[in-house]
N, C-alpha and C positions, 0 to 999 in steps of 0.2 A: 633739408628734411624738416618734416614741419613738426609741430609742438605734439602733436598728437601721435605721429608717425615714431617719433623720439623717444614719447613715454610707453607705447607701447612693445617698442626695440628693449627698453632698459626694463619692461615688466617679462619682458621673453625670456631675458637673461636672466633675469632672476629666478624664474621659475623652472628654468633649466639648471642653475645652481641650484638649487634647494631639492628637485628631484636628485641630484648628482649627489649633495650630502645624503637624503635621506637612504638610496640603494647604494652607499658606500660606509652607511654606518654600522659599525658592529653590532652584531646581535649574538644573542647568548647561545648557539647552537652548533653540535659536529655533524658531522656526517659519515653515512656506513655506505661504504662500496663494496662491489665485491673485490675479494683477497686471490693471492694465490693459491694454487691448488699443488699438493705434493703425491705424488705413487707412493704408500707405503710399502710397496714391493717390488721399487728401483733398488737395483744392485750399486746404485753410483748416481748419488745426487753429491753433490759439491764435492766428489772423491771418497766417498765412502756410500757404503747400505746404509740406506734408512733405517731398519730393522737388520742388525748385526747381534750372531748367534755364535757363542762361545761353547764348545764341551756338551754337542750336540749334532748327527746328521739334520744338515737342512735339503732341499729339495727347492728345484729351480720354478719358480709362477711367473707366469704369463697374465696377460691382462690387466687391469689397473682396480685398485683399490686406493681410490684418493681420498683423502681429510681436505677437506675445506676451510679457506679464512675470510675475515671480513677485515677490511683496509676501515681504519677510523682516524680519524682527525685529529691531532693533538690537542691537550688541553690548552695551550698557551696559543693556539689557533684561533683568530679575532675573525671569524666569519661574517663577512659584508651581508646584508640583505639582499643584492639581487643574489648571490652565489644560493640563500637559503631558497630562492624563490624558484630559481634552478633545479636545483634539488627536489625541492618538492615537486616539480615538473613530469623529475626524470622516474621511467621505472627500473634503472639499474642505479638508485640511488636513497639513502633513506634519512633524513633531516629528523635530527632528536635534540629532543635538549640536552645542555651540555653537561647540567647535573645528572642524568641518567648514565653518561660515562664515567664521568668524571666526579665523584660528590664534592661536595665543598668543602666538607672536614678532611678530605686527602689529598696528599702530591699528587703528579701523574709518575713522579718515580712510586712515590706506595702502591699507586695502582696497577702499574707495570708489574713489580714485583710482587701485588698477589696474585694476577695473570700468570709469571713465571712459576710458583710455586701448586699454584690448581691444574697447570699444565703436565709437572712434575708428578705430580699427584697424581692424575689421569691416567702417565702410561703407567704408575704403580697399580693402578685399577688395571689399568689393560691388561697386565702380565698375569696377574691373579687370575683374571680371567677365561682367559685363555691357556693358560696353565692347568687350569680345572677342568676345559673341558678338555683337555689333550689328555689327562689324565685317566678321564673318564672314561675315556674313547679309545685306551689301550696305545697313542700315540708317543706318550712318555712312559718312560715307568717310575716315577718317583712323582711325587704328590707335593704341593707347597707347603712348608712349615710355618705356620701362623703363629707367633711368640706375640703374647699378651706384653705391653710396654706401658709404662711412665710416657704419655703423650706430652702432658703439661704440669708444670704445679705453679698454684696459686703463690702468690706474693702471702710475704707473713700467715705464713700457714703453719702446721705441725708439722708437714712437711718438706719447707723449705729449707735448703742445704742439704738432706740429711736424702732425698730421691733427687733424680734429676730426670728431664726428659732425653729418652732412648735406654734407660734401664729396662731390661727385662724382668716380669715380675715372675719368679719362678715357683714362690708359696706364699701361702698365709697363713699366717696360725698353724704351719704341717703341713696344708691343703695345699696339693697340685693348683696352678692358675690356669685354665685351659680357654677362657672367655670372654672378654671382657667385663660381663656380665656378671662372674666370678669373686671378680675385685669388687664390686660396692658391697653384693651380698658378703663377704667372711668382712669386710669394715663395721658392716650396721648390725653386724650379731652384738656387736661391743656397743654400751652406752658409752656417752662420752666421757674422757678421761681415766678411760679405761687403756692398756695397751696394744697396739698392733704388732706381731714379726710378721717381717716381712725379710726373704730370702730374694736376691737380686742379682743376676750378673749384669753388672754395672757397665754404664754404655764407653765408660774409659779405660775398661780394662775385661774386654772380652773374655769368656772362657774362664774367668772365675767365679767365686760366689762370696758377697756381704752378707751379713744378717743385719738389720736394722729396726730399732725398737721403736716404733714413733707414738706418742699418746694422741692419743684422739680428741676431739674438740668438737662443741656442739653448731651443727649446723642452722643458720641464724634463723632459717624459715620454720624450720619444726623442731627441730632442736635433734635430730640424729648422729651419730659419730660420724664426724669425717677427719680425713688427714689434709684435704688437700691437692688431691691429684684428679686428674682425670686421664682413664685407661686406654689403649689404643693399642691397634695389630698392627707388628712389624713381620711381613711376607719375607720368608728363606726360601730362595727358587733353588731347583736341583742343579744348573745350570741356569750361565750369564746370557741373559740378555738385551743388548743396548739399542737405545734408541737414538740415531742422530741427526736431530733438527736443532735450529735456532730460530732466533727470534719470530718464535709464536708463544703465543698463550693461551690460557682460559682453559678447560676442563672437554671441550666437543670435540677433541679431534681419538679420546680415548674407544669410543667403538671399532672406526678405520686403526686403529693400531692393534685392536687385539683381533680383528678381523688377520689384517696383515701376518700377525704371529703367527695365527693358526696356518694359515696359507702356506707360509716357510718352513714350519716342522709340519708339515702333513704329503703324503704322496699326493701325488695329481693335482688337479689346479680347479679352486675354489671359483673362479673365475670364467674357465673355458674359453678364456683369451677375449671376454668384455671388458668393457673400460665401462667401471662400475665408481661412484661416489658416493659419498653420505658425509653424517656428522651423527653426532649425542654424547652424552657423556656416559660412563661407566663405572658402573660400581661390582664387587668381589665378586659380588655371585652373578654377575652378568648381565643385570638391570639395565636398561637404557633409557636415560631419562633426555629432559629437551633441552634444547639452546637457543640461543639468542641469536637474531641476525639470519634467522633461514633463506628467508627470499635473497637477499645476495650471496648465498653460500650455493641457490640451485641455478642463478644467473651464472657465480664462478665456474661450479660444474659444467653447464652445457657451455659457456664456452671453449673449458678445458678439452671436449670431447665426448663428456660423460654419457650414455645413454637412460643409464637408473641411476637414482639418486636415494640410499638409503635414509629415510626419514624418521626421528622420533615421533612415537605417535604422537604424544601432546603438542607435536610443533604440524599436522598435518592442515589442521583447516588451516593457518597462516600459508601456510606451502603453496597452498593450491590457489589461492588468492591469486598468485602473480607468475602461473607457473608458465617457465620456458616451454617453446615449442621443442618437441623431438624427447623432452625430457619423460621420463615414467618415475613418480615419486613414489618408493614401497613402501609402506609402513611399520615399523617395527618397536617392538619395545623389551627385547633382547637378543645377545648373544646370538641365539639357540634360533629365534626369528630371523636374526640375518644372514645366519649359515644357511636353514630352511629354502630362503629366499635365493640366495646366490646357486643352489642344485638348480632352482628351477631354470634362472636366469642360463645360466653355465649348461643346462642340459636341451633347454627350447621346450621343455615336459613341464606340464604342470600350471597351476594358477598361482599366479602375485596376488599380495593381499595390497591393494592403490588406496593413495590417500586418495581420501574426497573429503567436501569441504564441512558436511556433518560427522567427519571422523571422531571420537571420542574414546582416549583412552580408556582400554578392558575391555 
């Protein structure tokens, strides 16, 4: 081999090492695939209902109403370069930075665990929800009871020790609590250092009543009476109802569950035997706000089957960006829209209201 022939063999190899480092070196990124899809109105998913109804007739639904997930990457996941280069390739795939999952001030156990808790939280939305409109709709007869609660209390406060979080606040000053809204107003009638009662069945010992005297302290911004607390509704359903999945999280799967509820305590079938999906999260009154990760939630869907894919409106121009063949993306931005929606679906009558890609919530 000659000298030239040599250097240029040993310049090949190097240059083939050096690409070989550069797409095998870690870069700071995860990635979002689609997740699985679950029926919130399977009778037996890993040996139980998903949606389980205690001290209540339920009623048998057909068709599907699936919550959607998105598969993401662990934090502790060292992501080569070409895998990012892939990724960003692929369109059932979505390359983010890894501080967007993950931030850097938190574990990925913290993060897990506010996923588990926003999830939690969700189907509390859901029930409420759905609860209110069965209520309304003459399908239950008993209403949910909303108890005003001790959500949190501050560190070194007036009143730390003396409330805790899941107290019930049942007066102030005499005054019925019926609001949340209730609790700051009967505090800020008092300047500070002045005294609060406060009447409480205490979350350690249900069914009775404390009275407790807390003096009030001036708030450092403007100086108004506070204790310390901040207020929150704890929901009493008339009957039990459980939800049972594992390991999911995050707050988008609460629409598809309060959808699912109503489906199970309702005659007939909200569905008409479609295999229907979606996502958004949920709040009391039946709001439906957006989530994260759409486009691999309507790739999960239609591969699961789905043929409509209920959408948050503010998540609609993303939607349609990337949208599955076969799929019809509805729009919606509550409850009451995606009951609307599914008569029409379920009946073959009527117009869908379809994302497009100038969609804008209202």
């Amino acid at each position: 081999m000659s000298r030239r022939s040599a250097t240029l063999a040993v310049s090949g190899l190097l240059l083939i090492a050096m690409v070989f480092a550069v797409l095998t070196t870690a870069v700071p990124y995860g990635e979002l695939s689609p997740g699985p899809t679950v029926n919130t109105l399977s009778p037996n998913y890993q040996g139980k209902p998903v949606i389980e109804v205690e001290g209540h007739e339920t009623f048998p639904a057909s068709g599907h109403l699936n919550m959607t997930t998105v598969s993401v990457t662990s934090k502790s996941f060292d992501m080569p370069l070409f895998q990012a280069f892939i990724g960003w390739a692929k369109d059932d795939a979505d390359v983010v930075k890894k501080n967007d999952l993950y931030p850097d001030d938190k574990t990925e156990k913290q993060v897990e665990e506010e996923n588990a808790e926003e999830f939690t939280s969700s189907q509390q939305h859901a029930k409420v929800a759905a609860f209110d409109y069965l209520y309304a709709n003459g399908l239950i007869s008993q209403p949910v009871t909303r108890h005003i609660i001790v959500k949190t209390v501050s560190k070194d406060m007036p009143a730390t020790g003396k409330l805790h979080a899941g107290d019930i606040i049942l007066s102030i000053d005499g005054t019925p609590i019926k609001t949340t809204g209730d609790v700051g107003a009967a505090i800020t009638k008092h300047k500070a250092g002045e005294t609060v009662r406060f009447v409480v069945d205490p979350e350690d010992a249900r069914g009775t009543q404390r009275t407790i005297d807390i003096t009030t302290t001036a708030a450092p911004q403007d100086g108004h009476a506070v204790v310390g607390i901040t207020p929150g509704v704890l929901p009493e359903f008339p009957f039990k109802v459980t939800i049972h999945l594992e390991d999911v999280g995050g707050p988008s799967a609460g629409l598809m569950f309060a959808l699912g509820i109503v489906d199970i305590l309702s005659p007939g079938d909200l569905t008409g035997g479609k295999f229907v999906a979606g996502t958004g999260t949920i709040d009391d009154d039946g709001g439906v706000g957006p989530i994260g990760g759409v486009q691999m939630k309507t790739i999960a869907a239609q591969r699961a089957g789905a043929k409509y894919f209920l959408t948050p409106a503010d998540n609609c121009s993303e939607a349609v960006k990337n949208k599955p063949g076969g799929l019809t993306l509805v729009r919606v931005e509550s409850l009451n829209d995606a009951l609307n929606a599914l008569k029409v679906i379920s009946s073959g009558q009527g117009t869908l209201t379809e994302c497009t890609a100038d969609t804008h919530n209202g």
